[in-house]
N, C-alpha and C positions, 0 to 999 in steps of 0.2 A: 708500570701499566699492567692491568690486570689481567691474565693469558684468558685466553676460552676453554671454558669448558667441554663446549661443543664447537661443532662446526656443520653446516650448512649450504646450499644452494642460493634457497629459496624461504625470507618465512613472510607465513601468512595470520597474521592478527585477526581475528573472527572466526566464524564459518555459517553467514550467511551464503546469498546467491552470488554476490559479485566476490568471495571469497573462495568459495568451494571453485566457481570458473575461472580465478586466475590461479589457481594451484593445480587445475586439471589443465589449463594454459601451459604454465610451467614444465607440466610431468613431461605432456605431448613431445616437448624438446627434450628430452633426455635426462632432465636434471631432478637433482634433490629438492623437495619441497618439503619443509616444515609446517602442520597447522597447527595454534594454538589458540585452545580454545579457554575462556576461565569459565563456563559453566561447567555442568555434569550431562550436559544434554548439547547437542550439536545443531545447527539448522540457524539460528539466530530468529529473527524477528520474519524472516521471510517463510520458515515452516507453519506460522501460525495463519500467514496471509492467504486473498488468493493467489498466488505465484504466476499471476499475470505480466507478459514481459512487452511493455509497446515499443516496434519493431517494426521502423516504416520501410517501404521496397522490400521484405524480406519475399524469399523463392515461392510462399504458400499464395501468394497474393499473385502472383506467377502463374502459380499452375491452375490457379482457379480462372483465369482468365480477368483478373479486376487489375484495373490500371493503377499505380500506383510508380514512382520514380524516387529517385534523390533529390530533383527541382523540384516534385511536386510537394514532397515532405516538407522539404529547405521552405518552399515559401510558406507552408503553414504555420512554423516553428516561427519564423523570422515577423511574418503578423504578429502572434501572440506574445512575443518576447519583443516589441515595438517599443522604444520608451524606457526600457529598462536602463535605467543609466546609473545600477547602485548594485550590479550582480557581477562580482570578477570572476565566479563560479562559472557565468553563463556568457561566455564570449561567443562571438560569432565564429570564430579561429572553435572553439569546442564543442559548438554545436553542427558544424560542418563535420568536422570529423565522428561526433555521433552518430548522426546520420549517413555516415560512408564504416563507419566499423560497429556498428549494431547489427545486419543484415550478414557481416562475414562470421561474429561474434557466435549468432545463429545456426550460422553454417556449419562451423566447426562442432559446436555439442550435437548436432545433427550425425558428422561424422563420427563421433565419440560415441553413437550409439544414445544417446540421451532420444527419447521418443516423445517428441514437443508436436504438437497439432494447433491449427487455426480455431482460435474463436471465431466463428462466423456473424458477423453483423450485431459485434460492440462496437456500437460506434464512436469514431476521438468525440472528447468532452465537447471541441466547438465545431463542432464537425459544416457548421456552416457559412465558417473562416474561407477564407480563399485558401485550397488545398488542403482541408478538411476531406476525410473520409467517411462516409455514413456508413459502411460496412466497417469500419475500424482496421487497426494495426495490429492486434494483439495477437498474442500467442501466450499457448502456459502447455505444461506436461501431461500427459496422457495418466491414465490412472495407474498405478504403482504395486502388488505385491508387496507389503514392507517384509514379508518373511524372507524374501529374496537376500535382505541384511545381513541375515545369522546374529551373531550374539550380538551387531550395532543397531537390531531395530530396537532395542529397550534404549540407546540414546538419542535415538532421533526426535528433536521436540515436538509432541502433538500438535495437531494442526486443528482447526475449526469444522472442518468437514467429515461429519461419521457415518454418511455411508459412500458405496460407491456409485458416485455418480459426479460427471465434470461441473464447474462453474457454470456455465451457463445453460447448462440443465437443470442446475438446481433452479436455477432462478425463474424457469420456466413451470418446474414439476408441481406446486403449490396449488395451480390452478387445475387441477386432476379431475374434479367436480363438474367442471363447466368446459375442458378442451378434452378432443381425444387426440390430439396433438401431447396435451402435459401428462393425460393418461397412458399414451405411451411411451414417456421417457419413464414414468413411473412401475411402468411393467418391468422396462428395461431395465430401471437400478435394483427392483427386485430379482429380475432373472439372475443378475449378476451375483448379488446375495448368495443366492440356491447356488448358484456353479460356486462361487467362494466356497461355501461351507463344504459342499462335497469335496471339492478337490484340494483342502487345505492353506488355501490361499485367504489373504489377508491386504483388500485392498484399501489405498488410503489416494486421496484425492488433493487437488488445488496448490496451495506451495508446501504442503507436507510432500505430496509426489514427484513434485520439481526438486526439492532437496533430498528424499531418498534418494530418484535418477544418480542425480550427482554426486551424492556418498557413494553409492552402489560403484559408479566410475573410477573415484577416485580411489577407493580401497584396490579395486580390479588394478587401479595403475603403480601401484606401490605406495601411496602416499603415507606421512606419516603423521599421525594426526592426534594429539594429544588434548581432551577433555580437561578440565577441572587443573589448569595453569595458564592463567591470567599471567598477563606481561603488567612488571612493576615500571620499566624503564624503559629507553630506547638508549642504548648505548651509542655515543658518540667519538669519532677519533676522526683529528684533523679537519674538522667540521662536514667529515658526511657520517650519516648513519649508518654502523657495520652490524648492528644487532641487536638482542635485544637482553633484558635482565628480567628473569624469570626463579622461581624456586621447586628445587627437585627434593623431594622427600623433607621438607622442611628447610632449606637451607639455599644461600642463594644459587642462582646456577646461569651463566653466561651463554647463552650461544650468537655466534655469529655468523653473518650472511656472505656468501660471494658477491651474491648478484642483487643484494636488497630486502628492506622490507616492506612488504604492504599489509596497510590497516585497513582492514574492512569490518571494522568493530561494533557499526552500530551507533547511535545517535546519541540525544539524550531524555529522552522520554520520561525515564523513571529515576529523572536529577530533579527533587524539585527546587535545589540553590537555583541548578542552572537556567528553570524554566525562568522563576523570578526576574532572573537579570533580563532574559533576551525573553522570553514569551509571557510577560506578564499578565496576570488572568487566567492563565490557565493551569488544571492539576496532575498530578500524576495517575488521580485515578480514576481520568475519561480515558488514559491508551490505553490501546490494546497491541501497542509494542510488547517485548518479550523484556519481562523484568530484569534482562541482564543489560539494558540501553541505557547502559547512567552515565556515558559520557565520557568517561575516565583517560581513554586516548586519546579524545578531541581535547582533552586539557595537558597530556603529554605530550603532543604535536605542536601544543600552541609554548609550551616551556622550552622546546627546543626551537621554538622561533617560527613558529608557521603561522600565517595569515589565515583569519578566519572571517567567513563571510555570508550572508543570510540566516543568519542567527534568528533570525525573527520569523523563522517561516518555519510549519510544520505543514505533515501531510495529514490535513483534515480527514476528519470520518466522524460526522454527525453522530452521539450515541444516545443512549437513554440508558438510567441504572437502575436495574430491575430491583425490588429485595433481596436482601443476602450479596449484591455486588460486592467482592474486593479486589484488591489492590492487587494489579496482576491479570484481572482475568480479561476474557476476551470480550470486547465492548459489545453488545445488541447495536447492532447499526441500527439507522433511522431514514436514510436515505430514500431505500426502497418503501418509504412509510409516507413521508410528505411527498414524494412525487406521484403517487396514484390518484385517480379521482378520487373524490369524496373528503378532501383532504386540502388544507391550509397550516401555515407555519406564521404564526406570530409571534411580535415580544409581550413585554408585560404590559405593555398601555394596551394591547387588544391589535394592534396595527400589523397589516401586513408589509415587511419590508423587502421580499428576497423572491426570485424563483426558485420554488422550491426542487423544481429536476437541478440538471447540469454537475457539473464538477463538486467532488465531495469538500477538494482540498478549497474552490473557492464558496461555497455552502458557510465552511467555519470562520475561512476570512469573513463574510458578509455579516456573519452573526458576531462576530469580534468589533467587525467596525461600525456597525449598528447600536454597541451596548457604547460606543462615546460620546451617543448621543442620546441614546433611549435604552431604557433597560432592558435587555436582550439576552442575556446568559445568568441562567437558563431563559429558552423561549418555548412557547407553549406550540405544539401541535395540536391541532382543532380535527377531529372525526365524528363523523357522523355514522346510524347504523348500519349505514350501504357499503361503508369500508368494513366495518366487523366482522359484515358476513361473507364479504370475497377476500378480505387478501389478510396477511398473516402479521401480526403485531407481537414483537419482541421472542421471536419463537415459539411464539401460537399459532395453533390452524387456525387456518378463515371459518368464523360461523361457533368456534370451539367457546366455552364456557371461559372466563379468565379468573385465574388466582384468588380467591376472598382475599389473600393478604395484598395485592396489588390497593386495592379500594380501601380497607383498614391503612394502611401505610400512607395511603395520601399520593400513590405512586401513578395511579390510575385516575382520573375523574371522572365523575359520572354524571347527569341530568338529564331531564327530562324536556329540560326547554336551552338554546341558547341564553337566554338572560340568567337565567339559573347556574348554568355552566360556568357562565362569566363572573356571578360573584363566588362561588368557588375557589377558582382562580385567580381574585381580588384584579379582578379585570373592571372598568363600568359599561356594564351591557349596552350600556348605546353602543358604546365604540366597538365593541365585538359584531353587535347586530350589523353594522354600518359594514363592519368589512368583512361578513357572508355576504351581506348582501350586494355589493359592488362582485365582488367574487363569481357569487351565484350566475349575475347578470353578464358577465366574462364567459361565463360557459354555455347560454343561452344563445350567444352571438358564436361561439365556440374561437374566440379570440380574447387572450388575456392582452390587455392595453395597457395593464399597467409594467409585466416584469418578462412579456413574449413567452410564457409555460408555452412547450410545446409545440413551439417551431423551431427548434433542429430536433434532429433524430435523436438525438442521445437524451432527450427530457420524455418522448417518445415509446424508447426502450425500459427506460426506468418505469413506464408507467404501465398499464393491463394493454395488452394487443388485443383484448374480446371484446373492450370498451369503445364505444365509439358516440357520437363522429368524431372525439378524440381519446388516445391511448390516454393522458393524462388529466385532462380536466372533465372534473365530475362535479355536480351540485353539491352543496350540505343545508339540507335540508330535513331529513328524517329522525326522528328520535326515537329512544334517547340521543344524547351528543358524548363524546368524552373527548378529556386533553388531556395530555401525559408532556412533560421537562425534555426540552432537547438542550441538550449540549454540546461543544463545540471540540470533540473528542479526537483522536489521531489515529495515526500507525504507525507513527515515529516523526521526528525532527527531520526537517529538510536543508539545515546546513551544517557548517563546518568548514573544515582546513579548506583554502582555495589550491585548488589544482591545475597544472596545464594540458593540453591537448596528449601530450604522455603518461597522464597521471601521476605526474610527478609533484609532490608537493610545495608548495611555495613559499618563501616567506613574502613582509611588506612591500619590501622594495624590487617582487616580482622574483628576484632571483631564486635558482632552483634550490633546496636540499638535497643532495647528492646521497643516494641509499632508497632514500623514503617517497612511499608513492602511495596512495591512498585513494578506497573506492567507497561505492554505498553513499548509507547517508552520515557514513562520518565527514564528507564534504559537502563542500558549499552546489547544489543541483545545479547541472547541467543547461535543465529547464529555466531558473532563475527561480520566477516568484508564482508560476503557472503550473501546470497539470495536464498537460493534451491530452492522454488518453489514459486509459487504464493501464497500468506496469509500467508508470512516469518515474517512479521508483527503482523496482528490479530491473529492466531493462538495459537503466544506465548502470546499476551495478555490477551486472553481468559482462556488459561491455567495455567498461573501464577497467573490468581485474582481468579481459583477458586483453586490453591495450596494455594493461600495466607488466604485466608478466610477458608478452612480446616484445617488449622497449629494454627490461631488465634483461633477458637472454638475449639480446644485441640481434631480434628478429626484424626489429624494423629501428631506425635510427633518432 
């Protein structure tokens, strides 16, 4: 048998968020932790996101005075996950415990010094569920200093966000023109600016800030965390997992674990074998995962006998591919585009099928299950000139001139009349006309009858708060018109290896593997086949590497 070359505590496969938390998990107790990471850049798929973490009961919802429990959570979860009778990932046994070690999970990066603040009033996606929240659950990090790093901010992966300013200011700052509300967070992220520049600072926002926090932590805690060495294997002896097979200066190199390993590696987003098998229909180059999500340990975990499960679910995120898109970059969401007035979301017969607010992850399901019966992917976005001049399309100002090459490329459409628009679009304008006009007549009543736009608060949020009598339904009626390709695009895969309430991972016949524990979305979600609120993702990964790293140090049993 082959000795080791090294030796170990602790290792950690990735360095997402539920990676970097269970190795700072780990340190907290005393011990050694290994990270390995196979890019040349650190953060995984969670630095490019917004590093929103949904975090029900947690202490902020507390001090703010807003009610919120473990029952009240439990029963919203346990509505939504109703019926699931095909998710081993999503037991009631692990979603109880979600729910009771998400809010501790919190607590402790809290103590760690990690500077995490309330979104105030994102609301959960069905928030008018029984135990549904229309302020929401969410949380994400405070704005960040990456100079703070020293020589690790050149490997911290870019994020989406370039200046300083939180998530949900961005999303408010746009309307600058018409609120002095959005005028002054816009003052705001400019003062910030001026203080950056003068005082040297370098701030960076959304899950770029959440994974500096975290590096920042983990270096402070000794960690030991290796870039650019990808795990070939998982080393096996007497059938548990001691470690892993790795190569140092070209050659191979063995280290093994005391206490375990955890995979937090990442999905399979940019596999397109593997999208084929289990997410057929869809391509590699609508995510806007982090081009290192190919998979590779969900197919080591599955060779060494792991049970995989929800294979067929990703986490939607509507895009559009501007000119010049490729492979890798970060997707133009659309979300924020079909859910404002002025705005409808059709397939290619002209039909409207879907509320265009609500959950992004169930937006790509509805467009996926729509195309088995009508041609739907891509599906056209319908706007008229009352959206062009208030709200911002593919990171355009509202009101701004658009691209000549958008309209040359066919990327853009443009008309002067709906009928016009529609053969464009090789739509037949009756059917287009017909469903403005059903549409138009929805918002005259200011109740959409056919798909409920706009009665919960999170369809609501998504749409203009200046607009009224509703935040999201607006006539289309002014011209010109234009339609642009929506797509049924991601932020990674939402299953993998099944896991138990320890994160321990499993094989078929339930039994545990002994060593191996696994977080993120290299497993089978928590959630199932749903989405409750924003950071339905990070949340549980954050939660699950630091259960998993408190079960391996024999913290809790």
């Amino acid at each position: 048998m082959d000795s080791a070359d090294e030796t170990t505590d602790f290792i950690v496969v990735g360095s997402g968020a539920g990676a970097m938390c269970s190795a700072l998990t780990m340190l907290a107790q005393g011990r050694q932790v290994l990270m390995l990471e196979k890019s040349e850049l650190v953060g995984g798929t969670t630095a490019r996101s917004g590093g929103v973490m949904w975090i029900p009961n947690n202490r902020f919802l507390k001090q703010d005075g807003i009610e919120d429990s473990y029952e009240q959570a439990l029963l919203y979860l346990e509505g939504l996950c109703e019926g699931q009778d095909d998710t081993p990932g999503s037991t009631p046994l692990r979603r109880q415990t979600y729910l009771q070690e998400a809010p501790r999970m919190l607590d402790f990066l809290l103590e760690q010094g990690i500077h995490i603040k309330r979104y105030r009033d994102w609301p959960d996606y069905y928030d008018e569920r029984p135990g549904g929240l229309a302020v929401g659950r969410c949380v994400g990090a405070d704005l960040f200093d990456v100079n703070e790093l020293g020589e690790w901010k050149e490997k911290l992966r870019p994020g989406f966000m370039q200046y300083p300013v939180m998530v949900d200011e961005a999303l408010l700052m746009t309307n600058f023109k018409r609120s002095w509300h959005s005028l002054r967070i816009l003052l705001r992220m400019l003062g910030r600016s001026v203080y950056a520049k003068l005082t040297g600072k370098e701030y960076i926002s959304a899950g770029q800030a959440l994974q500096g926090r975290l590096l920042q932590a983990l270096l402070n805690s000794g960690v030991d965390l290796r870039p650019q060495t990808p795990v070939q294997e998982l080393l096996i002896r007497d059938g548990r997992v001691i470690g892993v097979l790795t190569q140092k200066q070209g050659k191979p190199w063995r280290i093994e674990a005391r206490l375990g390993v955890l995979v937090a590696a990442g999905g399979f987003a940019h596999n397109q074998a593997m999208r084929d098998q289990y997410l057929p229909g869809t391509s590699t180059l609508w995510t806007s995962a982090a081009p290192t999500d190919t998979g590779e340990m969900i197919q080591e975990m599955m060779r060494q006998g792991a049970a995989v499960a929800q294979m067929d679910e990703m986490v939607g995120n509507q895009c559009t591919l501007p000119p010049g898109s490729r492979l890798g970059d970060i997707r133009a969401p659309v979300q924020g585009i079909t859910a404002k007035p002025h705005a409808i979301l059709v397939d290619q017969t002209g039909v409207r099928y879907m509320n265009e607010g609500g959950s992004y992850m169930a937006y790509c399901k509805g467009m996926l299950e729509r195309n088995q019966t009508a041609p739907a992917v891509p599906s056209w976005a319908i706007l008229d000139s009352q959206y062009m001049k208030k709200y911002m399309l593919a990171g355009t100002m509202p009101g701004s001139q658009k691209p000549q090459q958008w309209y040359d490329s066919g990327y853009l459409k443009k008309a002067d009349s709906l009928a016009q628009l529609a053969q464009l679009i090789d739509i037949e304008p009756a059917t287009l006309l017909a469903t403005v006009e059903r549409f138009n007549g929805f918002v005259a009543r200011n109740h959409d009858a056919d798909f409920q736009r706009g009665e919960r608060a999170y369809d609501r949020w998504l749409g203009d708060f200046l607009h009224r009598p509703s935040e999201t339904l607006g006539t289309i009626q002014q011209g010109p018109f234009y339609a642009l390709q929506v797509l049924p695009g991601d932020v990674s895969t939402y299953g993998g290896v099944v896991t138990d309430e320890c994160a321990r991972v499993l094989r078929d016949d339930g039994s545990v593997i002994p060593g191996l524990y696994a977080a993120g979305v290299s497993t089978a979600s928590v959630m199932g086949r749903i989405y409750p609120g924003a950071g339905s993702s990070i949340g549980p990964a954050c939660t699950w590497g630091y259960v998993a790293a408190r079960h391996a140090a024999g913290v809790i049993p």
